[in-house]
N, C-alpha and C positions, 0 to 999 in steps of 0.2 A: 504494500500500500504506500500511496503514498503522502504524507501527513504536512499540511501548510500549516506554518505556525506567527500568528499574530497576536502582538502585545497593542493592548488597548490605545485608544486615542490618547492625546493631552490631559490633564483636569489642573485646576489652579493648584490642586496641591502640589505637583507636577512641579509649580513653576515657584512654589512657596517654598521648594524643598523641605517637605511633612513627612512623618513616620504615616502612612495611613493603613495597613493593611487588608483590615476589612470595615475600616470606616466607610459606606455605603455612597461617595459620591460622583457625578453624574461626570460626562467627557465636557468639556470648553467646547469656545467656537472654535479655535483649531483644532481642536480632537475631533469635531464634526467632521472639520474640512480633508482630516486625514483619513476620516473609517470612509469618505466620499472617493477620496483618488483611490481608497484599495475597492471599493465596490465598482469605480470603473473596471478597474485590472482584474478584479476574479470574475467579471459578469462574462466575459469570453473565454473562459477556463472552466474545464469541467472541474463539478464537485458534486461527491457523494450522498455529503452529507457536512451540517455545521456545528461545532459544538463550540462551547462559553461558559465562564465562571459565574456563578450566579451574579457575582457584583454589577452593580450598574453598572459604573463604567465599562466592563467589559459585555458586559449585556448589550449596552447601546450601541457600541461598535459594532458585533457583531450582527444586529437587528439591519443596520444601514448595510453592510456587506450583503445582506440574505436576501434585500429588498431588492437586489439586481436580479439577484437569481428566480425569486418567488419561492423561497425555499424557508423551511421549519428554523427554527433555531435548537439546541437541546443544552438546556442550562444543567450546569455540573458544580455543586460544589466542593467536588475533589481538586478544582484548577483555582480555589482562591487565594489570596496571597497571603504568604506570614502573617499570622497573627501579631501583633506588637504588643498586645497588653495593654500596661500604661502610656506606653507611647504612642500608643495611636492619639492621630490630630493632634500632631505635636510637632514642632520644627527642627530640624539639628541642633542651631542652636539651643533651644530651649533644652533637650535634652542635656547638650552638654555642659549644660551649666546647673542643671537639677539633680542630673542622676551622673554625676560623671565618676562616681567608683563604680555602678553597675554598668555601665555604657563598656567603661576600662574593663572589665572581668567579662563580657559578650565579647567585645573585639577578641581579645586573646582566646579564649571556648567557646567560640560562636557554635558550634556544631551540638554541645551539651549544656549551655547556660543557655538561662530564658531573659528575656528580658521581665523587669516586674508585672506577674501574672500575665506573659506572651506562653507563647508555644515555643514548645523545645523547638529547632530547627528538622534535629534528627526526624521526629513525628510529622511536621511541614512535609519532610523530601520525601517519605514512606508513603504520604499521603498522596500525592501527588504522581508517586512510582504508583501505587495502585489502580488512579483513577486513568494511566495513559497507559496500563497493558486492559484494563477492561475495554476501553476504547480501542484497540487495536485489536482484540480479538473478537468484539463485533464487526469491524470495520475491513477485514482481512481483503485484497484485492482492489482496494475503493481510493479512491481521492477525498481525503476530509481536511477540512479548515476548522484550529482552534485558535480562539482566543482567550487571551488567559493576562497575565503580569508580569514582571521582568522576573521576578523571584520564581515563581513558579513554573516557566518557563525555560528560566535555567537551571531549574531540580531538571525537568523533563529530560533536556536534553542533554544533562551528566548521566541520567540511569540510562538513556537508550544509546547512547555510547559508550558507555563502561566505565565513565569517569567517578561516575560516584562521587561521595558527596565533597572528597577534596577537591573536585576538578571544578564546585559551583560559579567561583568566582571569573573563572577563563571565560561564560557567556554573560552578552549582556546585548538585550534584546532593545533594539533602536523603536519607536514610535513612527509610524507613518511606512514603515517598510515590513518585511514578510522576513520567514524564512523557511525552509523544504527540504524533509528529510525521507528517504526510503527505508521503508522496513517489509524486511523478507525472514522471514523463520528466525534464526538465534541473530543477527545480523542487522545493525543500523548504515547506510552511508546519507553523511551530513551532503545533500545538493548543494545550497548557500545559506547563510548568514547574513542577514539585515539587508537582504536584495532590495537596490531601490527602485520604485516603480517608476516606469515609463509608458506612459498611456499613448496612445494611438496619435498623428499626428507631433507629436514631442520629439525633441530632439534627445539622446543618449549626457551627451557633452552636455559641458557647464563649465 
């Protein structure tokens, strides 16, 4: 099969630089303007089938992409993002100036520290390994589009490469562009990473 992978539009926390995980908020007008240039680019592209994290934001994005096609959406919240805890709706800075012995002790054991009352990471990446072989093993032969969040996105595609969960930090999923991976039996190959779109009429260059 072969599995597109998209991270949600813009949202002001985006640009506020916020902890937000599963703070419930919706994409900007740029985050509109980007789920629009991927809904031109997948409407000429065969797809299976669409899946998406329950979150709004990624809900809406994905809503605008399905609208090209006329096609279902199938909300998952096995693809929603780290949990934060206390930190959700909350800024970097403000973190680092409130909680900076806990901040300092996640940096260093991110993998087994939580943040106050977040989610282990470890449980995040398991979560999320679970919710993209159930999806691949209904989906076996098919072309499917997910949308999902940088974090959970880059669990995904540490487990279906073999990277596991040291390898999380190597992806990080761009806004406004795609990415496409094959999967055949024991076997992931990565297509591209952070592909940018070029819509019909547009020039490549810049």
């Amino acid at each position: 099969m072969r599995l597109y992978l998209v991270r949600h539009g813009q949202t002001d926390m985006n640009k506020n630089q916020m902890f937000y995980g599963w703070t419930d908020v919706d994409i900007n007008a740029e985050g509109v303007r980007q789920a629009k240039r991927l809904r031109e680019y997948f409407r000429e592209l065969q797809l299976d089938a669409i899946y998406s994290s329950d979150l709004r934001r990624a809900a809406h994005t994905a809503e605008i992409i399905a609208s090209g096609k006329k096609m279902p959406v199938q909300y998952q919240s096995a693809f929603r993002e780290l949990y934060y805890g206390d930190w959700e709706n909350q800024t970097t800075a403000y973190i680092k100036e409130h909680y900076q012995e806990e901040l300092q002790g996640w940096v260093t054991d991110w993998k087994e520290r939580t943040m106050p009352n977040g989610e282990r990471f470890s449980a995040f990446y398991h979560r999320v390994a679970r919710g993209v072989d159930a999806l691949i093993q209904e989906n076996r032969g098919k072309q499917v589009l997910l949308v999902a969040h940088n974090g959970a996105l880059s669990a995904l595609l540490c487990h279906l490469t073999g990277a596991g969960m040291d390898g999380f930090w190597r992806f990080d999923s761009k806004q406004g562009h795609y990415s496409s991976v094959l999967v055949s039996g024991s076997w992931t190959t990565v297509e591209s990473i952070n592909h940018p779109l070029v819509l019909a009429g547009e020039s490549g260059c810049k």
